[in-house]
KEKENU-821777 format. One record per residue (C-alpha): x, y, z; residue in three letters; residue number from 1. Coordinates in steps of 0.05 Angstrom, whole numbers, plus 5000, padded with zeros to 4 digits. Layout:
BEGIN
x  y  z  type  seq
X  Y  Z  ALA  NUM
...
END
This chain:
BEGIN
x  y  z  type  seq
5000  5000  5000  UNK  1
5020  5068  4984  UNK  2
5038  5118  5038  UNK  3
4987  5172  5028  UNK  4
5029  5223  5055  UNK  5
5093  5213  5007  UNK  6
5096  5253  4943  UNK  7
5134  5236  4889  UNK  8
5183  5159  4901  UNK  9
5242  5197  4918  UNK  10
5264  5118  4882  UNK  11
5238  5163  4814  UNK  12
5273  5220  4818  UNK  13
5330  5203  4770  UNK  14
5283  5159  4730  UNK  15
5232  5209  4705  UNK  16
5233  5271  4666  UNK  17
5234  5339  4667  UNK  18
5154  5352  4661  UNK  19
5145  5305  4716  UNK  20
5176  5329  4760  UNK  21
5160  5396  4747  UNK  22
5092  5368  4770  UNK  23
5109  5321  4822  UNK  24
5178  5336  4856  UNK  25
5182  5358  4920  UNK  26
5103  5342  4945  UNK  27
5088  5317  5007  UNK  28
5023  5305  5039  UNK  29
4995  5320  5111  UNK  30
4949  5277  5149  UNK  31
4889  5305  5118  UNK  32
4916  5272  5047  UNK  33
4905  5330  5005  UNK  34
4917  5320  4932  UNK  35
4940  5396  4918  UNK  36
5007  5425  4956  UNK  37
4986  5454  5022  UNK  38
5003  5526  5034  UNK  39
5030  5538  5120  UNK  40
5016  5603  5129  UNK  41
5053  5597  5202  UNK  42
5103  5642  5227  UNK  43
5121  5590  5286  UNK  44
5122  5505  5300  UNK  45
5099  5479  5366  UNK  46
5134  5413  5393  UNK  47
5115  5357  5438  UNK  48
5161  5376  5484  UNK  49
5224  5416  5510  UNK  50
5277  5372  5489  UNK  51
5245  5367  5419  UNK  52
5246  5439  5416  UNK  53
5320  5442  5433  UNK  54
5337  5389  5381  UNK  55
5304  5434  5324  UNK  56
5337  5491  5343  UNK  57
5408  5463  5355  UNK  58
5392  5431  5283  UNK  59
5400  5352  5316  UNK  60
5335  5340  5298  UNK  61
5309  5352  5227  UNK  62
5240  5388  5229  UNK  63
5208  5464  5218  UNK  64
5231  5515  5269  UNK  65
5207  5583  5246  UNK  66
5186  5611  5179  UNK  67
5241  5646  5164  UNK  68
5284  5599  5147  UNK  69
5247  5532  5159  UNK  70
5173  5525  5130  UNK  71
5140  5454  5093  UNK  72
5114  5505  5034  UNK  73
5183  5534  5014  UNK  74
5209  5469  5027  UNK  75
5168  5441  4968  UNK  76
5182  5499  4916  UNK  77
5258  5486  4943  UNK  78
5250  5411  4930  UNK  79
5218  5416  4869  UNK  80
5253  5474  4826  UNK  81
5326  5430  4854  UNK  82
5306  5365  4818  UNK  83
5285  5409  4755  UNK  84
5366  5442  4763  UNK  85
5393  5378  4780  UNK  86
5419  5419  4840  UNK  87
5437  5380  4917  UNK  88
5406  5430  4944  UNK  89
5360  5501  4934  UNK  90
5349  5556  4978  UNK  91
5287  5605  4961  UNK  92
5291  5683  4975  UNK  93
5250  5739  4977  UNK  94
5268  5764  4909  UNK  95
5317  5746  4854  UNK  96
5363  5810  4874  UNK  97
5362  5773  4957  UNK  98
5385  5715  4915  UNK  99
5447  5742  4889  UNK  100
5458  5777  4954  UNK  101
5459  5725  4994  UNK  102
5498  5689  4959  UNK  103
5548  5747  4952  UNK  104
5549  5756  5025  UNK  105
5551  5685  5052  UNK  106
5608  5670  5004  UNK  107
5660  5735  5001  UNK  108
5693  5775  5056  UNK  109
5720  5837  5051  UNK  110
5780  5834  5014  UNK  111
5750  5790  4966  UNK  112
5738  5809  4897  UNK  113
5693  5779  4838  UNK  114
5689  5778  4761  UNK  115
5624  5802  4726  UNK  116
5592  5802  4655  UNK  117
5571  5880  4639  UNK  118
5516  5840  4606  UNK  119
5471  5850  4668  UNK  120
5408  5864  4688  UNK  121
5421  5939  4714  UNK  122
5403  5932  4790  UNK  123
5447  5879  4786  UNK  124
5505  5931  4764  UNK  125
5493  5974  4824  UNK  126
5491  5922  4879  UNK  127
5563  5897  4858  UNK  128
5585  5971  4840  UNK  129
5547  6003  4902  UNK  130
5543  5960  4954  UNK  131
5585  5914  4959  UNK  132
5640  5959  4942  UNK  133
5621  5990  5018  UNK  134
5646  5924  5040  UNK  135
5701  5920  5008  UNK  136
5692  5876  4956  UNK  137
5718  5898  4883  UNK  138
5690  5880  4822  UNK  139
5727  5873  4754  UNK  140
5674  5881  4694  UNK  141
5687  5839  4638  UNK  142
5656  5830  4557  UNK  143
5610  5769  4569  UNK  144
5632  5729  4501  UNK  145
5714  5758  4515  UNK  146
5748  5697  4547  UNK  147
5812  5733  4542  UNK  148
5778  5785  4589  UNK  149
5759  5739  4639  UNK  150
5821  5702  4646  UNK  151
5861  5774  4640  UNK  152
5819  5799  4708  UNK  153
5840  5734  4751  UNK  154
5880  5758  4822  UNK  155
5898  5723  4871  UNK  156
5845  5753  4908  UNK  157
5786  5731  4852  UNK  158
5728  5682  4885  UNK  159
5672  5689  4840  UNK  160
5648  5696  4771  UNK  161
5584  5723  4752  UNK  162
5546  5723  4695  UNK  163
5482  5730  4669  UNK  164
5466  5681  4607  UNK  165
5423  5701  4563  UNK  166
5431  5769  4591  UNK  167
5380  5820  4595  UNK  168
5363  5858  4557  UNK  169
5407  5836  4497  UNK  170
5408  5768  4501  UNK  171
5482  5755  4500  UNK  172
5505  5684  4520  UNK  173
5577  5669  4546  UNK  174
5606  5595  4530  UNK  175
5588  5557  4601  UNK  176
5634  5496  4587  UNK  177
5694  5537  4582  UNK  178
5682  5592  4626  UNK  179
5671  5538  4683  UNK  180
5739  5500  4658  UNK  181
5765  5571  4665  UNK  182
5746  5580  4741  UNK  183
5755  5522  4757  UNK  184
5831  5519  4734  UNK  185
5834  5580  4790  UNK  186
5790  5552  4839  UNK  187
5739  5599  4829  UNK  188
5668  5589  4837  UNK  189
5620  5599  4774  UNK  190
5548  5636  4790  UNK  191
5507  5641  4737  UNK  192
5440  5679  4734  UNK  193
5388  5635  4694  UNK  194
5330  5674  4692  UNK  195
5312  5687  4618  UNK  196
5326  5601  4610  UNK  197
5307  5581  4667  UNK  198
5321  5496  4671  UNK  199
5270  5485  4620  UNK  200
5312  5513  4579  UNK  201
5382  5508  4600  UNK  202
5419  5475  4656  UNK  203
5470  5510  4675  UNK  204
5501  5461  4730  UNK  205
5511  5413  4673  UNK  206
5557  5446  4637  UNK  207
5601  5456  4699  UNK  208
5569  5510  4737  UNK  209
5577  5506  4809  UNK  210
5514  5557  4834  UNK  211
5455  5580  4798  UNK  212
5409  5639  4817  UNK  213
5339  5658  4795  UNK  214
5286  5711  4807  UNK  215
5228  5659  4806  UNK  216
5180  5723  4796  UNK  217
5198  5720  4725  UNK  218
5190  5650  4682  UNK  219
5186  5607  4752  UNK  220
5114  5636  4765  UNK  221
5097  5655  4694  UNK  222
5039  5706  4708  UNK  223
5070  5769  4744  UNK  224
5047  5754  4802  UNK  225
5098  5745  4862  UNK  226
5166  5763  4881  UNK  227
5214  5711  4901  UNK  228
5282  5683  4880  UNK  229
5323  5618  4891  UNK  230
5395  5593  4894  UNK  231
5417  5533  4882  UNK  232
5475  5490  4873  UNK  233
5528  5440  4920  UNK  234
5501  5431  4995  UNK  235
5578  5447  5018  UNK  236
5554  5526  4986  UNK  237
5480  5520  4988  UNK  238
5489  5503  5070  UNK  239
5530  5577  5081  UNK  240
5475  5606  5036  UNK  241
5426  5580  5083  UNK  242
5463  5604  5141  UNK  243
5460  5678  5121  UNK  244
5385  5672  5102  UNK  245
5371  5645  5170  UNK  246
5408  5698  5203  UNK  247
5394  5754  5158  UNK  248
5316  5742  5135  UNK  249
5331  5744  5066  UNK  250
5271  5693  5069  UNK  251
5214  5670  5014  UNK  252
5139  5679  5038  UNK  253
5099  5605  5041  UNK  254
5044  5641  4998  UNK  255
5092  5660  4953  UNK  256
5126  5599  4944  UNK  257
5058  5562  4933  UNK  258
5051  5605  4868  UNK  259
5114  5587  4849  UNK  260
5101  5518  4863  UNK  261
5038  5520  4813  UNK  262
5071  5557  4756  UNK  263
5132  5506  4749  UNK  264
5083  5454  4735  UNK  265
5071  5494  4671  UNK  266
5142  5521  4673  UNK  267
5164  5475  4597  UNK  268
5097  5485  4570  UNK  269
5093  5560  4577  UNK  270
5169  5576  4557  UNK  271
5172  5538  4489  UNK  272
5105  5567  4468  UNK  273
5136  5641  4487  UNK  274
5200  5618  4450  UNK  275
5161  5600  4389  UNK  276
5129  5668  4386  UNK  277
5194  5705  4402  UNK  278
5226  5671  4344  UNK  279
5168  5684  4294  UNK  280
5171  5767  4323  UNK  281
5236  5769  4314  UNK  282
5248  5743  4245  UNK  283
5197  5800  4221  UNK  284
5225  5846  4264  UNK  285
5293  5834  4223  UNK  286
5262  5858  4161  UNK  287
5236  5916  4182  UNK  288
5262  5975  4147  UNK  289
5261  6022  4208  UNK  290
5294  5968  4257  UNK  291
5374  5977  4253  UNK  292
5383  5912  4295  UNK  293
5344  5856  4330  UNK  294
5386  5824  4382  UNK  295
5359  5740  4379  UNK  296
5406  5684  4388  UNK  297
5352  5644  4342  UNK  298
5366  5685  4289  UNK  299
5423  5649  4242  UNK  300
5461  5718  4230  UNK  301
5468  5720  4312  UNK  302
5541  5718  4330  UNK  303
5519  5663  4380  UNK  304
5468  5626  4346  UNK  305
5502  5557  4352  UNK  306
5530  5560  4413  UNK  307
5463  5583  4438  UNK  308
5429  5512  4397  UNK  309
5491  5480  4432  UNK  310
5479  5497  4510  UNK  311
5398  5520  4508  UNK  312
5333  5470  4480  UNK  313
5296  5539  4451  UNK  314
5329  5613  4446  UNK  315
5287  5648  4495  UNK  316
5221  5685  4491  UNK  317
5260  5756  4501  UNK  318
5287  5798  4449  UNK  319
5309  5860  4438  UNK  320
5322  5901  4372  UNK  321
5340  5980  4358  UNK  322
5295  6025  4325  UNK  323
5314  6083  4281  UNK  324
5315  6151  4314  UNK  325
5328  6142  4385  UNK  326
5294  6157  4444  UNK  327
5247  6198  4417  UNK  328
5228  6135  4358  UNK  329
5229  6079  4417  UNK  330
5190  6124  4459  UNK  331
5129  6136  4399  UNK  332
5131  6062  4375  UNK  333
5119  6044  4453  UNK  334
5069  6090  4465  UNK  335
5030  6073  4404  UNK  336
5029  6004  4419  UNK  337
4962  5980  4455  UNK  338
4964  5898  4469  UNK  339
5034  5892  4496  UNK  340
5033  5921  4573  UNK  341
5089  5972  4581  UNK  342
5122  5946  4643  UNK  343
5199  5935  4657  UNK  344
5175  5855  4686  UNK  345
5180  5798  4638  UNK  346
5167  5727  4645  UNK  347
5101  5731  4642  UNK  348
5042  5708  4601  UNK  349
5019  5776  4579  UNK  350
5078  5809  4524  UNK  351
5113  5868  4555  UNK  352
5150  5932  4529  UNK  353
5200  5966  4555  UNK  354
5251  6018  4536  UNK  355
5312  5995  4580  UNK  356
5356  6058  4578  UNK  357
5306  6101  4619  UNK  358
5276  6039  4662  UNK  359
5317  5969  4680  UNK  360
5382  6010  4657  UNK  361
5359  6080  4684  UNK  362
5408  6081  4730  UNK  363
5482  6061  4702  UNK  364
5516  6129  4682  UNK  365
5519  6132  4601  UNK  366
5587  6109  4595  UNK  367
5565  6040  4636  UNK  368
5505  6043  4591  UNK  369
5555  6054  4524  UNK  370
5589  5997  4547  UNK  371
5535  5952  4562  UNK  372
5498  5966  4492  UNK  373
5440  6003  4524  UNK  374
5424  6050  4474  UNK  375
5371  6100  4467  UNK  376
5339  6070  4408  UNK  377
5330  5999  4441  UNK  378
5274  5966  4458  UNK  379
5259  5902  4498  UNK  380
5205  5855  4490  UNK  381
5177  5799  4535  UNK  382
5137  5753  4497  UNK  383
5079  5719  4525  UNK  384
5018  5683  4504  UNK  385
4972  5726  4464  UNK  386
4962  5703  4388  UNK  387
5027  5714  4356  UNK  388
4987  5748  4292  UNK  389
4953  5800  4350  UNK  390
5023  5814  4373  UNK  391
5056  5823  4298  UNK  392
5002  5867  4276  UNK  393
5013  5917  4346  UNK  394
5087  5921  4333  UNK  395
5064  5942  4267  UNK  396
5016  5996  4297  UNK  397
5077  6018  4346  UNK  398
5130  6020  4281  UNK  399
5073  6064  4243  UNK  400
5075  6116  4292  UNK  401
5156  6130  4286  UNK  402
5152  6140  4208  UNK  403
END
């Protein structure tokens, strides 16, 4: 007889695939044998007795302690989005900037100093610029395809690499398998960001990777709905992660991670339907007299295109591309437009626009933005759900009103 309070065999794990478990990893059952994950909205765990409480706390015992850091609903998401990585272990934040904080934090000291792609998201730029300059960590900015660069910015005192791949908003990839031989040959740990992939897409711990970081409220939930990220990677790293969240409350609400929980069963589903219509948008896009550039890895022309067929199972379902005129052209064809939601999210099922220079980007001073390929003519799209005809025809609307 089956135990009605076990999820998924864990006996299955390596045996099924990836839709699966995107459905069944990580579930567990209470005694009231409900089909659907159950969402603890508790701040605090009682116990049977004294002893039992000092076992949980002192971390003898396995078992939920408080919410911040120990809570069955964030375990699941945790579970769940690990087995989809092919990660030991998964810790969920608050956001996907907590993420990289917190691993930042839990794995430099001051003194130390890291490598990062300027192909990143901009709020990304100014944590690693900003703040944890203040604590003495340096950062050396690199070309994200330049492997020259990479290996040129190695001290003594280098611990991390970063990178964002795909990046946002250009879509620029960076070769994972020898970037990771790379850091590895310096004992140096590789983070990559995976958001615009996510593991439906591409797995970054496979091609030598040792931590991976998301902000689940993008792809992971799929409808624009919560904020939350996730890191994930080797228990030996995951465990100090842990160990700042705990301390620091960099933590994941239950509700939230319930959300999350329910959008990765449609994680596969949703992304290659969004890459579909991101390809098909930006092939017309590319013929558009009034669009200098489109920036797609599916495109054949795209510097990257086979190493992104190499490394990722679609190309992504954002894209960027550079309008003639500038600010003043992005800015019309935006504000002509009238399906897509202009919003600086993505992820979700509804397209987004966004002009990057003035919103995700607004802050880098204009040589960071120069040097990041953040012009004023670009525009980035998130592509969603809608009818990819209904989507075509308002990026026609939007390119009517700049001529």
């Amino acid at each position: 007889m089956r135990d009605p309070q076990q999820g998924l065999d864990p006996e299955l794990l390596d045996e099924v695939a990836f839709d699966t478990l995107a459905v069944r990893a990580g579930g567990r059952r209470s005694q009231e044998g409900e089909h659907s994950e159950a969402l603890y909205l508790t701040s605090s765990f009682v116990y049977g007795s004294a002893e039992e409480a000092a076992a949980r706390f002192s971390g003898t015992e396995p078992g939920n302690v408080y919410s911040r850091f120990t809570n069955p609903t964030v375990s699941m998401f945790e579970e769940r989005l690990a087995a989809l990585e092919g990660a030991e272990r998964c810790v969920a934040t608050s956001s996907g900037m907590a993420a990289i904080l917190s691993t930042m934090l839990a794995l430099l000291k001051t003194g130390d100093e890291v490598v990062v792609s300027r192909s990143v998201f901009g709020t990304t730029r100014v944590l690693f610029d900003k703040y944890l300059a203040k604590l003495g960590i340096a950062t050396r900015w690199v070309n994200i395809a330049n492997m020259t660069e990479w290996e040129a910015a190695i001290m003594p005192v280098t611990r991390v690499f970063f990178v964002e791949t795909p990046s946002n908003p250009l879509g620029e990839l960076v070769d994972l398998r020898a970037l990771s031989e790379l850091a590895h040959r310096h004992d140096i740990l590789l983070v990559v960001d995976n958001c615009l992939c996510t593991p439906a897409l591409q797995k970054p711990l496979q091609w030598g990777a040792d931590i991976v970081v998301h902000s689940a409220t993008k792809y992971l939930d799929g409808q624009g709905r919560c904020l939350g990220g996730a890191v994930l990677g080797r228990a030996q790293e995951m465990n100090e992660v842990f160990g700042f969240l705990r301390t620091c409350g960099t933590s994941l609400s239950p509700f939230n991670a319930w959300v999350f929980i329910k959008g990765l069963e449609t994680l596969r589903l949703r992304m290659m339907a969004q890459c579909d219509r991101a390809l098909h948008l930006a092939r017309w896009l590319n013929n558009h007299a009034l669009v200098e550039q489109v920036y797609y890895s599916g495109l054949p022309d795209h510097p990257q295109h086979a190493l992104a067929q190499e490394q990722q199972l679609h190309f992504g379902a954002v894209l960027a591309f550079k309008v003639r005129g500038g600010r003043q052209a992005a800015w019309a064809l935006i504000n002509a437009t009238r399906l897509f939601s202009i919003t600086a999210n993505l992820g979700d099922t509804k397209s987004t626009i966004t002009h990057p220079a003035t919103t995700t980007h607004g802050r880098l001073s204009e040589d960071d933005k120069v040097a990041a390929g953040i012009s004023e003519g670009l525009i980035r799209l998130s592509v969603g759900l809608e009818d990819v005809s209904d989507l075509q025809q308002d990026l026609a609307r939007g390119l009517e009103a700049v001529q």
